[in-house]
N, C-alpha and C positions, 0 to 999 in steps of 0.2 A: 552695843557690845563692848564687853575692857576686854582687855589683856591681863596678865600680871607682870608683862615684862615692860609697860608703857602708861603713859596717860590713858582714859577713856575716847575711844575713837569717836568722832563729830559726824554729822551728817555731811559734809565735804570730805571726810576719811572714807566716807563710805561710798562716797560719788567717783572717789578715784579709784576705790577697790573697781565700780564699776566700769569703768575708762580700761582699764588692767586686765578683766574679765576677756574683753576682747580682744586684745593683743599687746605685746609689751612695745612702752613708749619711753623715747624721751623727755626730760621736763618741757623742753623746748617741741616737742610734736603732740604732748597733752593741752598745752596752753592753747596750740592752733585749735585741737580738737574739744578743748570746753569753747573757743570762741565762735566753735560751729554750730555748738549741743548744746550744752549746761547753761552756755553762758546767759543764754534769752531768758531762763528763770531760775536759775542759781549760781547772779553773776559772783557771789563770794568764794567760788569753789576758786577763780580766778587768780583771787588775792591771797590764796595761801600754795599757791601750785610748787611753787620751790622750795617747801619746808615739807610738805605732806609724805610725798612720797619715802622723805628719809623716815619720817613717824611710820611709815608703812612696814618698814626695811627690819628697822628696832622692834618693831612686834609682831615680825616674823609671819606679816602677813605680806608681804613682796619681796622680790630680790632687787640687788642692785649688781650689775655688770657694765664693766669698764670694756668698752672696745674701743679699738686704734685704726685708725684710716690715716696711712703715712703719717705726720707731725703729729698731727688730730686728734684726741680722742673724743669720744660720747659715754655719758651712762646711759643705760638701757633699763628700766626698771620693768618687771615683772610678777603678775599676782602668783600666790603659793598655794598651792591645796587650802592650806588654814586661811588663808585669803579669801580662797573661793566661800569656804563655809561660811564665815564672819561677814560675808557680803550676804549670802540668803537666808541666814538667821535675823539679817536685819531686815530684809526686806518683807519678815512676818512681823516684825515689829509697830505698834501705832505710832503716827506722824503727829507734829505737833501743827494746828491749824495753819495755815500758810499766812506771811507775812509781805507787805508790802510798803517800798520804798520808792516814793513819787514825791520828787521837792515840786514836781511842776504843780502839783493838790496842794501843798502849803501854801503855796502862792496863791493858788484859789481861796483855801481857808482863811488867809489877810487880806483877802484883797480889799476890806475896808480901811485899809491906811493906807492905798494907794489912790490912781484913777481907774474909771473905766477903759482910757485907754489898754492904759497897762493888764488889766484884766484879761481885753478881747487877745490883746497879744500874745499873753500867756494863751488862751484856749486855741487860739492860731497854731501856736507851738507844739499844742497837744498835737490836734489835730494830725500837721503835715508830719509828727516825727513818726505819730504811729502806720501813717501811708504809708513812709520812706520804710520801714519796719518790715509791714507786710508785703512789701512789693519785696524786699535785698531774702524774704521768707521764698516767698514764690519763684524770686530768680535761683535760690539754693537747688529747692524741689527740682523744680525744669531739669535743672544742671544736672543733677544725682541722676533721674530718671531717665535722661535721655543716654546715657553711655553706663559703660563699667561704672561699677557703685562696690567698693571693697566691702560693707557691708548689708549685702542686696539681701540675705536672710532676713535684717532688723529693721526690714520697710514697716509690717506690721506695728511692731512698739513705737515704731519712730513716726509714722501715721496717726496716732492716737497723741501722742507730744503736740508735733506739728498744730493737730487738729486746734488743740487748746492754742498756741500760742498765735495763730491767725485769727483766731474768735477775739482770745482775748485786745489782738490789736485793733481789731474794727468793731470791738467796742468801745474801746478807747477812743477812736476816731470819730464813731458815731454819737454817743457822750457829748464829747467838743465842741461836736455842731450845735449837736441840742442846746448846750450852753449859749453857746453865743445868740442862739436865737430866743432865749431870755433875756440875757442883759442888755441884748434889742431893745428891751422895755425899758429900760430901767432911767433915770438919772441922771444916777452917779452910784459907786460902791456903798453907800450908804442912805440911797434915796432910791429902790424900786418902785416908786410910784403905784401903780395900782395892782400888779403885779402879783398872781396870789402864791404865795411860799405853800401853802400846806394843797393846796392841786399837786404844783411840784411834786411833792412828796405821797403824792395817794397812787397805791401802786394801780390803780384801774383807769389812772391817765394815760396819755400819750407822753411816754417821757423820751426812754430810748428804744428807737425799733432795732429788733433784730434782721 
């Protein structure tokens, strides 16, 4: 959705409409809160956090309020009626196919100019980051679930998020292993030995279980 009083708002304009949706934040209490939410799968919302919410302001889809605590002040930013709209017109809108950003898979993709060491290390890497992942996941849940949760209504949406972002870590994990108990076979990055690539590849193998 545009404005006419601004640039065309982005799909992070629209992430913080929804952050706003639920209560008003400062840039400093949105940032904690994409690094609780957003950030697992749309860590860019991250990197534009202190610029958006002014773009929000100028196109009259948020407020900005200055409050004072003795010396101190904070802004407070807040979604507008026209906020609210511009946030569910988008959310009828089509997405564009989702995008991923994984240097640890480049490293897989060259790893013929390296060693096999180097390889298992990299899938090592996979491996443990996506545990450490789903576990700091499961210890969030625990945590929300067992006490007061300010947003105990949006278990439901936030169940179905979750759901995705624990699958997609242990499959990641799972993946990993499977790798490494390929290049078991192999070599060297450029010598798999007998090794057959197109089994790999035939989805009615055993590649990775769910």
């Amino acid at each position: 959705m545009e404005t006419s009083r601004s640039k065309p708002l982005t799909a992070t304009s629209h992430a913080i409409l929804g952050l706003l949706a639920l209560k008003p934040w400062t840039t400093y209490e949105l940032a904690q809160q994409v690094r609780r939410s957003l950030g697992w799968f749309w860590p860019r919302a991250e990197r534009k956090l202190y610029d958006e919410p002014k773009h929000l302001v100028a196109a009259g889809l948020a407020t900005a309020t200055v409050q004072r605590t003795g010396r101190r002040t904070r802004t407070v930013y807040a979604i507008t009626s026209g906020g609210r709209r511009a946030l569910r017109s988008w959310l009828g809108e089509p997405a564009p196919p989702p995008s991923l950003e994984f240097e640890e898979m480049v490293k897989v993709f060259f790893a013929d100019a390296g060693t096999l060491a180097q390889l298992r290390a990299t899938l090592e890497s996979i491996e443990e980051g996506a545990k450490q992942r789903r576990a700091e996941l499961r210890s969030m849940i625990e945590a929300s679930s067992a006490g007061p949760y300010e947003f105990e209504r949006r278990w439901p949406v936030n169940a179905l998020a979750l759901r995705f972002q624990l699958d997609h870590e242990a499959l990641f994990a799972s993946w990993a292993r499977w790798a490494r108990d390929q290049v078991d076979q192999w070599r060297s990055t450029t010598d798999a030995g007998d090794w057959n690539w197109m089994r790999a590849l035939d989805d009615a193998s055993a590649r990775v279980r769910k």
